[in-house]
Short mmCIF file of the C-alpha atoms (twelve columns), coordinates in Angstrom:
data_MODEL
# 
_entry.id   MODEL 
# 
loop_
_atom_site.group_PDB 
_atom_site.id 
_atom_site.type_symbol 
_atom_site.label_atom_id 
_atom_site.label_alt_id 
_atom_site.label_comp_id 
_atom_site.label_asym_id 
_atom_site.label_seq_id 
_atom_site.Cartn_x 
_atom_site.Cartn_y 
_atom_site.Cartn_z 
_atom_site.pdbx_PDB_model_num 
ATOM 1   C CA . UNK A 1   -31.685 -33.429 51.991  1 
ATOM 2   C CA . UNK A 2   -31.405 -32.516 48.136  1 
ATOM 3   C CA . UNK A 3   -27.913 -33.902 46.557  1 
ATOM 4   C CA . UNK A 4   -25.755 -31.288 45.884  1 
ATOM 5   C CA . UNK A 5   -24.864 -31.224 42.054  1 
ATOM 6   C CA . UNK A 6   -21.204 -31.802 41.306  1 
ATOM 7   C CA . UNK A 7   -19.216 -29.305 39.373  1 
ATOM 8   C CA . UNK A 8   -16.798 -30.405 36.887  1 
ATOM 9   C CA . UNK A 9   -14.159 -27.707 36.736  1 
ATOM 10  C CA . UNK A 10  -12.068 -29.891 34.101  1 
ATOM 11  C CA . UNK A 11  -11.959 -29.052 30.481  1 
ATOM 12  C CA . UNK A 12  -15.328 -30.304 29.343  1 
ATOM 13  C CA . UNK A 13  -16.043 -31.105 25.133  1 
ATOM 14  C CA . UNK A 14  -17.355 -27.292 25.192  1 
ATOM 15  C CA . UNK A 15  -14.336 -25.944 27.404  1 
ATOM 16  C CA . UNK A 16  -11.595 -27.266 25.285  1 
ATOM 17  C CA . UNK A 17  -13.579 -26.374 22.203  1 
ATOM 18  C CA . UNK A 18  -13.503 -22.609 23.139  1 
ATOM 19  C CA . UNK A 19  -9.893  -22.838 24.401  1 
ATOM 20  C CA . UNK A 20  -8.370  -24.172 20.779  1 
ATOM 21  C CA . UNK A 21  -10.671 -21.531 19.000  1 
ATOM 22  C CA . UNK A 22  -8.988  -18.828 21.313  1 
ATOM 23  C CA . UNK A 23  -5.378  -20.524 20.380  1 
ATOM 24  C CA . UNK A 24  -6.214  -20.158 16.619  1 
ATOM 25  C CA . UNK A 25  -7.596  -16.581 17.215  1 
ATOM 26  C CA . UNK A 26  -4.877  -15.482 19.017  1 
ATOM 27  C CA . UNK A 27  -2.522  -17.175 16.488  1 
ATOM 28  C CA . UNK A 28  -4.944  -15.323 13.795  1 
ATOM 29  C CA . UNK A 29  -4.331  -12.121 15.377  1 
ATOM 30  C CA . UNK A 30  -0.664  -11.924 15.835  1 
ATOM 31  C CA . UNK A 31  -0.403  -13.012 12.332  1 
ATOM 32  C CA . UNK A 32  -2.315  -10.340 11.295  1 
ATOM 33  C CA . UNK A 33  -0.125  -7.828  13.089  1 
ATOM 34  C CA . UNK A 34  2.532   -9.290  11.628  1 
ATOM 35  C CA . UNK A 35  1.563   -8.406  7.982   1 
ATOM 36  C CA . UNK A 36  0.091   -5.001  8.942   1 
ATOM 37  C CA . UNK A 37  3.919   -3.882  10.225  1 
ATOM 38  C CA . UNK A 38  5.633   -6.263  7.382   1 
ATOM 39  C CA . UNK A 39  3.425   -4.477  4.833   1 
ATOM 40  C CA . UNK A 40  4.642   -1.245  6.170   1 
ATOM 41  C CA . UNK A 41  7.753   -2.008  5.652   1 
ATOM 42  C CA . UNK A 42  7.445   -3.187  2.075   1 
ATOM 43  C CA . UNK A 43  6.084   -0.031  1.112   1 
ATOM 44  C CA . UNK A 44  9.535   2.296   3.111   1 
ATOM 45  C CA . UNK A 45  11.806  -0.181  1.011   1 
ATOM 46  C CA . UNK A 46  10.057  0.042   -2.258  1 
ATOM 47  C CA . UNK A 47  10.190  3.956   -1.845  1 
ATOM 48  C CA . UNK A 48  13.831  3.081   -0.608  1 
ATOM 49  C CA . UNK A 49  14.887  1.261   -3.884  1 
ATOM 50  C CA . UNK A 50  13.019  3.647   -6.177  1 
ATOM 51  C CA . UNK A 51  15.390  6.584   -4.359  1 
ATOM 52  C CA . UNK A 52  18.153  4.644   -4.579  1 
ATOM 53  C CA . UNK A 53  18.017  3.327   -8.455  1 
ATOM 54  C CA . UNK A 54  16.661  7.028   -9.066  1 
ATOM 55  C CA . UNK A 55  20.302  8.339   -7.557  1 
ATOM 56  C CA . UNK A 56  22.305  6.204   -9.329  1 
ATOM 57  C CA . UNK A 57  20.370  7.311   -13.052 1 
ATOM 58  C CA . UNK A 58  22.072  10.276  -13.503 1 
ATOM 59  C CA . UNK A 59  25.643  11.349  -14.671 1 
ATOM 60  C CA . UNK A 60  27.008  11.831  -10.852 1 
ATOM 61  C CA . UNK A 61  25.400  8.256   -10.117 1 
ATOM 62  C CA . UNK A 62  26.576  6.590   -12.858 1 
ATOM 63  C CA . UNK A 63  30.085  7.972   -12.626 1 
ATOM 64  C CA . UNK A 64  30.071  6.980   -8.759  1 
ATOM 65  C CA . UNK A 65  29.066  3.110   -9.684  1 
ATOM 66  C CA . UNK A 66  31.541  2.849   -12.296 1 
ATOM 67  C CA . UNK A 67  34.483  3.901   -9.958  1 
ATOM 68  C CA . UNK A 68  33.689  3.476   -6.566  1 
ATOM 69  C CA . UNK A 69  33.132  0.157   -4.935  1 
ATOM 70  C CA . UNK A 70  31.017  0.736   -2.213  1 
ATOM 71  C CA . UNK A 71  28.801  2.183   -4.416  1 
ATOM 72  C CA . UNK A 72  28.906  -0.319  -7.144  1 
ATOM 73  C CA . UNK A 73  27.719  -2.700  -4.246  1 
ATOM 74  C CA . UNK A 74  25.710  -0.232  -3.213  1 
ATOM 75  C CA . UNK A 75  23.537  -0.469  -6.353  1 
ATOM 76  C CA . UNK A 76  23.504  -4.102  -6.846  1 
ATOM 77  C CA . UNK A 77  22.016  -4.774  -3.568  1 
ATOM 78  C CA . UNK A 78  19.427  -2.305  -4.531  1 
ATOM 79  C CA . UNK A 79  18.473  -4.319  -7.432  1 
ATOM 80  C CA . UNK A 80  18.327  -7.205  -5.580  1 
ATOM 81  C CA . UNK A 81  16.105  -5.704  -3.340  1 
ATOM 82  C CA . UNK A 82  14.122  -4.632  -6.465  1 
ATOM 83  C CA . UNK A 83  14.042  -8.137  -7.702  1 
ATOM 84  C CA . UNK A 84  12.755  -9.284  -4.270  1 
ATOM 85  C CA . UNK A 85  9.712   -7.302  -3.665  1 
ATOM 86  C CA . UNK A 86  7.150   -8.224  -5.731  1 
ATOM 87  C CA . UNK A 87  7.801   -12.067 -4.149  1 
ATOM 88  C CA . UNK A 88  6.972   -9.813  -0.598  1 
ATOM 89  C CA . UNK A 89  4.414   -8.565  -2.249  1 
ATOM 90  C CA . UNK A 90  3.027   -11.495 -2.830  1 
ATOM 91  C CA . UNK A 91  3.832   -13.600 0.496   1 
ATOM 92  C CA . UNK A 92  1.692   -10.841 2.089   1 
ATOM 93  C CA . UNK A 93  -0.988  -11.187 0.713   1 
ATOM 94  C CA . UNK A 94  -0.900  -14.732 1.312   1 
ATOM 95  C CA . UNK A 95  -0.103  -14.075 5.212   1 
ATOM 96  C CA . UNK A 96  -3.747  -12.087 5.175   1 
ATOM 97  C CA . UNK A 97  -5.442  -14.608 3.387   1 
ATOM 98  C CA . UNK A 98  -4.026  -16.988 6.617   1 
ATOM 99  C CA . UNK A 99  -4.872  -14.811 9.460   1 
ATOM 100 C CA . UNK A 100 -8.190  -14.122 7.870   1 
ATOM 101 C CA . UNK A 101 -8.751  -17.970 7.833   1 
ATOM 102 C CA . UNK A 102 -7.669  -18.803 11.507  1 
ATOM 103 C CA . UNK A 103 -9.911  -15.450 12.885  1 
ATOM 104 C CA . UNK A 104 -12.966 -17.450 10.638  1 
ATOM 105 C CA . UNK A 105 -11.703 -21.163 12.327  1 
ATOM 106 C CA . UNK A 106 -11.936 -19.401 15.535  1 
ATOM 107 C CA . UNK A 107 -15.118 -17.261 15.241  1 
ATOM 108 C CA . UNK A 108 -16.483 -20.739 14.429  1 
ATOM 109 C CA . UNK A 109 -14.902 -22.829 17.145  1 
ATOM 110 C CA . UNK A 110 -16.089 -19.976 19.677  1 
ATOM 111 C CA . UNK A 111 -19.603 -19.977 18.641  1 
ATOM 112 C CA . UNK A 112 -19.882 -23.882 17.641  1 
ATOM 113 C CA . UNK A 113 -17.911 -25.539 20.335  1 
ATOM 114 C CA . UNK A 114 -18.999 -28.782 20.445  1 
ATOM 115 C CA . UNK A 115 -19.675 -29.064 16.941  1 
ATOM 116 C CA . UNK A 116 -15.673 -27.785 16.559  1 
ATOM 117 C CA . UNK A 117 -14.579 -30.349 19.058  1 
ATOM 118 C CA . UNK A 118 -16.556 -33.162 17.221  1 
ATOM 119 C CA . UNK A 119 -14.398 -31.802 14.108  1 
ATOM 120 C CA . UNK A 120 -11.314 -32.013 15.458  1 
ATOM 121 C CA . UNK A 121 -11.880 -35.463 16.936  1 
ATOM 122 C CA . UNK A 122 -12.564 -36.459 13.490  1 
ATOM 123 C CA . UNK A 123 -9.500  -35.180 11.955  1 
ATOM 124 C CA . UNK A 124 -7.801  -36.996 14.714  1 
ATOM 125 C CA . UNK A 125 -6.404  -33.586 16.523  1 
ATOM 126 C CA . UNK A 126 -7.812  -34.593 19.397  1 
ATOM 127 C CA . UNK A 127 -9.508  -37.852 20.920  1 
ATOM 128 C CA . UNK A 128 -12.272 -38.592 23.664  1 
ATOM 129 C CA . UNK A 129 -10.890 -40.004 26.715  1 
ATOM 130 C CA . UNK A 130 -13.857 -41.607 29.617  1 
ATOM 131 C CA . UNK A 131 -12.552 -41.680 33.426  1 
ATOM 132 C CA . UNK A 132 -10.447 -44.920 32.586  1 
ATOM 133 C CA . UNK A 133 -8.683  -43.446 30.293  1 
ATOM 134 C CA . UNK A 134 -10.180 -45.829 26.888  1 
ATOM 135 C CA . UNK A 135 -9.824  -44.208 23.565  1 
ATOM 136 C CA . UNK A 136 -12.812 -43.364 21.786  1 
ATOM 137 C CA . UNK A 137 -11.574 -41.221 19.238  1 
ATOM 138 C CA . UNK A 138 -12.195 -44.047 16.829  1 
ATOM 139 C CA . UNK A 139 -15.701 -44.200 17.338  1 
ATOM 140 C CA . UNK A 140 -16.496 -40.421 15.717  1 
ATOM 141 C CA . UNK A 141 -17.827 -40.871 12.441  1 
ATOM 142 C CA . UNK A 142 -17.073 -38.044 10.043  1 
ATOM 143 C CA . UNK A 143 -20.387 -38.298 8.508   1 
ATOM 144 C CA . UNK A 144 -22.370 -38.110 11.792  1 
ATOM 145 C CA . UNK A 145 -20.332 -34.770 12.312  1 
ATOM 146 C CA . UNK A 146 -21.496 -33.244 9.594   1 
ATOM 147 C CA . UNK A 147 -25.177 -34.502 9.978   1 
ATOM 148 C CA . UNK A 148 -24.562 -33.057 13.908  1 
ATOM 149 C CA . UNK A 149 -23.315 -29.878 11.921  1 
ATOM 150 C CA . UNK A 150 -26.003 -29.573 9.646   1 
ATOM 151 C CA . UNK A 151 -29.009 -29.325 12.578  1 
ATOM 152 C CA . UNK A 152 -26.994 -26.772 13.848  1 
ATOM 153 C CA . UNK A 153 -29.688 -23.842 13.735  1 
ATOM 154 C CA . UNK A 154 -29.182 -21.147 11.470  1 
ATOM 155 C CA . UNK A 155 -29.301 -18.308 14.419  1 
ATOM 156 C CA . UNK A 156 -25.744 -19.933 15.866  1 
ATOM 157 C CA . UNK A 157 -24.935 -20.106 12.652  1 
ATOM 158 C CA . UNK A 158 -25.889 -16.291 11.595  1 
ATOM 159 C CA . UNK A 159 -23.166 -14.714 14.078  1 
ATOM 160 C CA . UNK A 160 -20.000 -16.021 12.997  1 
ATOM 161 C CA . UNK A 161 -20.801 -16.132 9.369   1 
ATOM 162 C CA . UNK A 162 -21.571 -12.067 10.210  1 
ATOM 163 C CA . UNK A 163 -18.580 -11.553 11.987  1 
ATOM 164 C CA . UNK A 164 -16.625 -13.234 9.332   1 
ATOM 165 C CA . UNK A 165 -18.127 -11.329 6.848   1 
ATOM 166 C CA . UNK A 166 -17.449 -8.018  8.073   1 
ATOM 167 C CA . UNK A 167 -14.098 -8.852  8.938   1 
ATOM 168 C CA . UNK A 168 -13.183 -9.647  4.880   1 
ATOM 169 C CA . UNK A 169 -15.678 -6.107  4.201   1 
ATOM 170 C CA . UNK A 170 -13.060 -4.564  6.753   1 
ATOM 171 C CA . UNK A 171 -9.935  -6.020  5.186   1 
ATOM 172 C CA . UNK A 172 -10.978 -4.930  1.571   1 
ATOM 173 C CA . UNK A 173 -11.934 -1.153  2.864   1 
ATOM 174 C CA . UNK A 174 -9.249  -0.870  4.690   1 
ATOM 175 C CA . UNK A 175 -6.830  -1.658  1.747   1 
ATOM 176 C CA . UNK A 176 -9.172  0.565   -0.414  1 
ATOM 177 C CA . UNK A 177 -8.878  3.226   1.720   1 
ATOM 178 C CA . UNK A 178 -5.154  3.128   1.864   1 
ATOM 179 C CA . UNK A 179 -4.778  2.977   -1.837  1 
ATOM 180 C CA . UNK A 180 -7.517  6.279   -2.381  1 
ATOM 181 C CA . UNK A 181 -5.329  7.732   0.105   1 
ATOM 182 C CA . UNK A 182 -2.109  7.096   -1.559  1 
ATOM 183 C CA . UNK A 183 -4.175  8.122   -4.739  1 
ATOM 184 C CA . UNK A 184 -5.505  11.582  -3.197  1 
ATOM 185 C CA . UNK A 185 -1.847  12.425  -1.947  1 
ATOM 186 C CA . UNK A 186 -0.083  11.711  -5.395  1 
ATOM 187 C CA . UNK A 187 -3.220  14.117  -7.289  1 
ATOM 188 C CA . UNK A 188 -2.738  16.589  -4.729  1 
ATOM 189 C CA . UNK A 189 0.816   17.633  -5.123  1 
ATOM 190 C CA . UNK A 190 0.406   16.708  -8.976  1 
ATOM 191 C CA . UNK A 191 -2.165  19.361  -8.705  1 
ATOM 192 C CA . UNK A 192 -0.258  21.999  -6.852  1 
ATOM 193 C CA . UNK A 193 3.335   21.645  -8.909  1 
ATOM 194 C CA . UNK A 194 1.071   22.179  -12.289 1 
ATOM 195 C CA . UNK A 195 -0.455  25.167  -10.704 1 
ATOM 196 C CA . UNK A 196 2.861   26.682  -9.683  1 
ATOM 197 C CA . UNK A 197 4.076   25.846  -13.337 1 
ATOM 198 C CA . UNK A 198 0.852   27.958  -14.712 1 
ATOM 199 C CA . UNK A 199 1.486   30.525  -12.387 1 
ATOM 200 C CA . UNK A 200 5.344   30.726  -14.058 1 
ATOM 201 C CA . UNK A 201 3.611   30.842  -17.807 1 
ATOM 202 C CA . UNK A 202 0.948   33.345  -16.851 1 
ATOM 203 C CA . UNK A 203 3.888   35.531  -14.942 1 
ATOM 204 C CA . UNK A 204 5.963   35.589  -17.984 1 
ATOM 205 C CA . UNK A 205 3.145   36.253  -20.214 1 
ATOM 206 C CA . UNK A 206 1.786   39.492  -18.318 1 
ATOM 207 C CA . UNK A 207 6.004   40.679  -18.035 1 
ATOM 208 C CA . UNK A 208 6.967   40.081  -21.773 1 
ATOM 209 C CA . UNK A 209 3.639   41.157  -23.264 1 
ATOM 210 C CA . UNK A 210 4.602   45.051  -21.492 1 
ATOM 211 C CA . UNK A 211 8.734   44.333  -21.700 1 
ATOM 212 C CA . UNK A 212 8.945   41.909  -25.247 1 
ATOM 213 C CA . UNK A 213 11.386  40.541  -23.006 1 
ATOM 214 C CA . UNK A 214 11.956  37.527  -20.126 1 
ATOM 215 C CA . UNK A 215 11.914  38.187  -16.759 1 
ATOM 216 C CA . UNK A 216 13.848  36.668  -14.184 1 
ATOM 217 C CA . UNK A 217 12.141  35.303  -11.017 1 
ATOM 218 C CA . UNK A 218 13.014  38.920  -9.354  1 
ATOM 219 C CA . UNK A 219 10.879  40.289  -12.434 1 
ATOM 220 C CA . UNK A 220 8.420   38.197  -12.436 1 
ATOM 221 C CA . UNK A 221 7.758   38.618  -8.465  1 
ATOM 222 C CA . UNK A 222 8.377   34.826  -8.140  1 
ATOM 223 C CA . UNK A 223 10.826  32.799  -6.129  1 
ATOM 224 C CA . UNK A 224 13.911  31.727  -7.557  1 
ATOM 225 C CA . UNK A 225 13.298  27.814  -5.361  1 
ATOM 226 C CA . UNK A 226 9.982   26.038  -3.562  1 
ATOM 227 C CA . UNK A 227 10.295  23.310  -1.601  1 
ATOM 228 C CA . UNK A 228 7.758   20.576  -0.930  1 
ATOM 229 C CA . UNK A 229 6.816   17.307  0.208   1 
ATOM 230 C CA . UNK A 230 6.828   15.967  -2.999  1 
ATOM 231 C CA . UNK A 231 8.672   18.280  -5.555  1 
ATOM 232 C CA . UNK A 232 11.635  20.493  -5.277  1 
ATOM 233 C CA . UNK A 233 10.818  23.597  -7.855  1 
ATOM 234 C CA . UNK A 234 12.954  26.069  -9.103  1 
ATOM 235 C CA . UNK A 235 12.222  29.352  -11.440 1 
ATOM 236 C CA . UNK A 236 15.458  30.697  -13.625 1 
ATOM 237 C CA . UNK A 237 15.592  33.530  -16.150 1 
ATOM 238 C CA . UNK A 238 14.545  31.091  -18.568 1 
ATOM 239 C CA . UNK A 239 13.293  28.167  -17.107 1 
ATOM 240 C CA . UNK A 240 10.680  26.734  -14.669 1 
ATOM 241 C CA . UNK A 241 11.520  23.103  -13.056 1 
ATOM 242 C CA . UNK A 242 9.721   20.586  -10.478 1 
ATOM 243 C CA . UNK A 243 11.789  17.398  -9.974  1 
ATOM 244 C CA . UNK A 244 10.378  15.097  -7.476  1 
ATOM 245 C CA . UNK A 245 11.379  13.767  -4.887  1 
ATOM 246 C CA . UNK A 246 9.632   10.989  -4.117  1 
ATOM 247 C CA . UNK A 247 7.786   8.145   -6.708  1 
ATOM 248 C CA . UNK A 248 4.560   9.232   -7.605  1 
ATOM 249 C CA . UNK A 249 2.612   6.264   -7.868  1 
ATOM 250 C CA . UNK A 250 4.353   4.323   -10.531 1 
ATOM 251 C CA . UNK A 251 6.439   7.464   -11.801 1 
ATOM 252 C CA . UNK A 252 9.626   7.314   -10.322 1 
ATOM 253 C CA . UNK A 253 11.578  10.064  -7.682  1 
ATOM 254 C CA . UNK A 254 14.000  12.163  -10.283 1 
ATOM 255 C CA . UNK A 255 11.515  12.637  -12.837 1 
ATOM 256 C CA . UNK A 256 11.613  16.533  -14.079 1 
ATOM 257 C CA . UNK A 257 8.796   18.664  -15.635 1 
ATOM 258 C CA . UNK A 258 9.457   21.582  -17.200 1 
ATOM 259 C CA . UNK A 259 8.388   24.632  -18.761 1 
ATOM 260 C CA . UNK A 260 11.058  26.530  -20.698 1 
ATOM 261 C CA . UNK A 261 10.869  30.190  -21.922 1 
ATOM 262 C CA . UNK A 262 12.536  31.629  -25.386 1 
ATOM 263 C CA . UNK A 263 12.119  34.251  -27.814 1 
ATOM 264 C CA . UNK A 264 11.635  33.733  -31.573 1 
ATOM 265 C CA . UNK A 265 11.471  36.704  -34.606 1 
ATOM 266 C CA . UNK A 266 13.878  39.790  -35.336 1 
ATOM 267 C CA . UNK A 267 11.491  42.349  -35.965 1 
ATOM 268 C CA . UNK A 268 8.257   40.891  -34.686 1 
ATOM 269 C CA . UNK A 269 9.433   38.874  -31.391 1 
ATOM 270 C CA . UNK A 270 7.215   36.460  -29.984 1 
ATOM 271 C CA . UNK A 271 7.541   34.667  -26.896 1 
ATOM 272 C CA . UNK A 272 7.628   30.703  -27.106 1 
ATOM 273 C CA . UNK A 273 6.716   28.621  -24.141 1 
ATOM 274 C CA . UNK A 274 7.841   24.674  -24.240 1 
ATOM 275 C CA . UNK A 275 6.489   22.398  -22.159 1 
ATOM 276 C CA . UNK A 276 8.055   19.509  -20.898 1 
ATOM 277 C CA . UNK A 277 7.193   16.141  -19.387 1 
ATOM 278 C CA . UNK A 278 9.156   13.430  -17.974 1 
ATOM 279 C CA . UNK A 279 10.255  10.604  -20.205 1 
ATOM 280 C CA . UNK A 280 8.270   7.699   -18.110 1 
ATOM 281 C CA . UNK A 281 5.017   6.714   -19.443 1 
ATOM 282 C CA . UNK A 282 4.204   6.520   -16.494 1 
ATOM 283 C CA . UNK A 283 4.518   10.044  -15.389 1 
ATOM 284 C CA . UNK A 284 3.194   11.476  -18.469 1 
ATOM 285 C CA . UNK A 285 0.084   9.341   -17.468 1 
ATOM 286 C CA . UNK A 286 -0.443  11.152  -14.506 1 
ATOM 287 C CA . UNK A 287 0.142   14.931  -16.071 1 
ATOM 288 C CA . UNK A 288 -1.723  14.252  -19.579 1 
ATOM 289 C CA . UNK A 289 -2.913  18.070  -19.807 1 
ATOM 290 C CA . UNK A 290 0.918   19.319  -18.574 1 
ATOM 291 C CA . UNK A 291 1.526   20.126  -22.417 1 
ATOM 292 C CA . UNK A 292 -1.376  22.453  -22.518 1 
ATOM 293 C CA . UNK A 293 -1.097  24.237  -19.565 1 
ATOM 294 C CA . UNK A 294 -1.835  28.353  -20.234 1 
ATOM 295 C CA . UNK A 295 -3.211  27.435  -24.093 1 
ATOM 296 C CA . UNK A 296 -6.065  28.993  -24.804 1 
ATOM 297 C CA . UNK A 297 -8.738  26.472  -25.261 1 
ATOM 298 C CA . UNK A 298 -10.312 25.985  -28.484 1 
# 
């Protein structure tokens, strides 16, 4: 009769190799998850703060901060909060540069066990133990490891260099992505307010080139307010207005453009069309042609 092999359900060199790699991966993971929600976060209290300081920039603001404690405390937590985030900013991308490390120690230690193991033993994390129970950690030499290591062949090698590679390609699309988005989003209602502003200067064109007058919204078959997402615009008899309401990239919520509408000459009246951005460099970066809306080109 044939000896029946014994099987060794223990935790083998290869076993507990696997198991610390899927400790460090989960570890990697949950990190990760925790900057995805933290980063989040950042961005609803940097839109928060920007809201907030934007609020307390005008008369009614200032007046309330000057006289009012609560909101005099209001506003310096605010800028503390301003003060803080780029230090968030920062610690998160230091967080994904982690988690990105542990998933690559663990893509490793799952594909390499023993060679892992053999690593870890030599950094003294772990140590060899025979049936009696001797030590013989001390006997791993860190050079032999890497010697072990380097006859590793290059097909086990291949995977988790791969996986680790398109897991860094997915990080850096995935942040691309979100900022193209963000960038698409603030274009797109930059885009729509100037075409509602060209609308206003073409409207009171046509109605004072027939009336050498200004028209109201009523006259000019416009309405008087439009709200959106991102701007809340508003047609008088002499004015057209878009403040937003939320930052704009760098431009911050409560900036105003303009477009306001006068007359000029006694017996030859002309119509005269100003066009205004807001203050920010920042927002006039983002509406460079705003001055030359309706102007005929040259």
């Amino acid at each position: 009769m044939s000896e029946k092999k014994e099987i060794n359900y223990g935790l083998t060199a290869v076993r507990t190799g696997r198991l610390v790699a899927a400790v460090i991966a989960f570890a990697g993971m949950l990190m990760l998850f925790i900057q995805r929600v933290l980063a989040a976060v950042l961005v609803m209290a940097n839109d928060a703060v920007t809201l907030g300081l934007a609020r307390y920039n005008n008369f009614t603001g200032r007046f309330a901060s000057n006289n009012f404690a609560e909101d005099k405390q209001l506003l310096g937590l605010l800028k503390e909060v301003q003060d803080i985030l780029p230090v968030a900013d920062t610690a998160l991308v230091i967080l994904l540069a982690l988690s990105i490390a542990l998933l690559a120690i663990a893509l490793i230690g799952l594909a390499l066990p023993r060679q892992f193991v053999h690593i870890l033993v030599a950094l003294k994390l772990l140590k060899w133990e025979n049936g009696e129970g001797d030590d013989e950690g001390e006997r791993v030499n860190p050079r032999q490891v890497l010697e072990t290591i380097g006859n590793v062949p290059l097909k086990k090698l291949a995977f988790p260099v791969a996986i680790i590679i398109t897991l860094i390609i997915l990080c850096l699309g995935i942040s691309t992505c979100h900022q193209r988005v963000i960038s698409n989003s603030v274009e797109g209602n930059l885009e729509d307010m100037q075409l509602k502003a060209l609308a206003y200067i073409d409207a009171q064109k046509a109605y004072f080139g027939k009336n050498k007058t200004i028209g109201g919204p009523a006259a000019l078959k416009m309405t008087d307010s439009l709200s959106t997402d991102a701007f809340d615009m508003k047609v008088t008899a002499t004015r057209f207005s878009a403040v937003s309401k939320i930052p704009l990239g760098e431009c911050p919520a409560g900036s105003r453009w303009q477009v306001a509408a006068s007359t000029k000459g006694v017996f030859n009246v002309e119509l005269s069309l100003y066009r205004g951005v807001p203050k920010d460099t920042n927002c006039v970066k983002l509406t460079p042609d705003f001055k030359n809306l309706g102007r005929k080109s040259r």
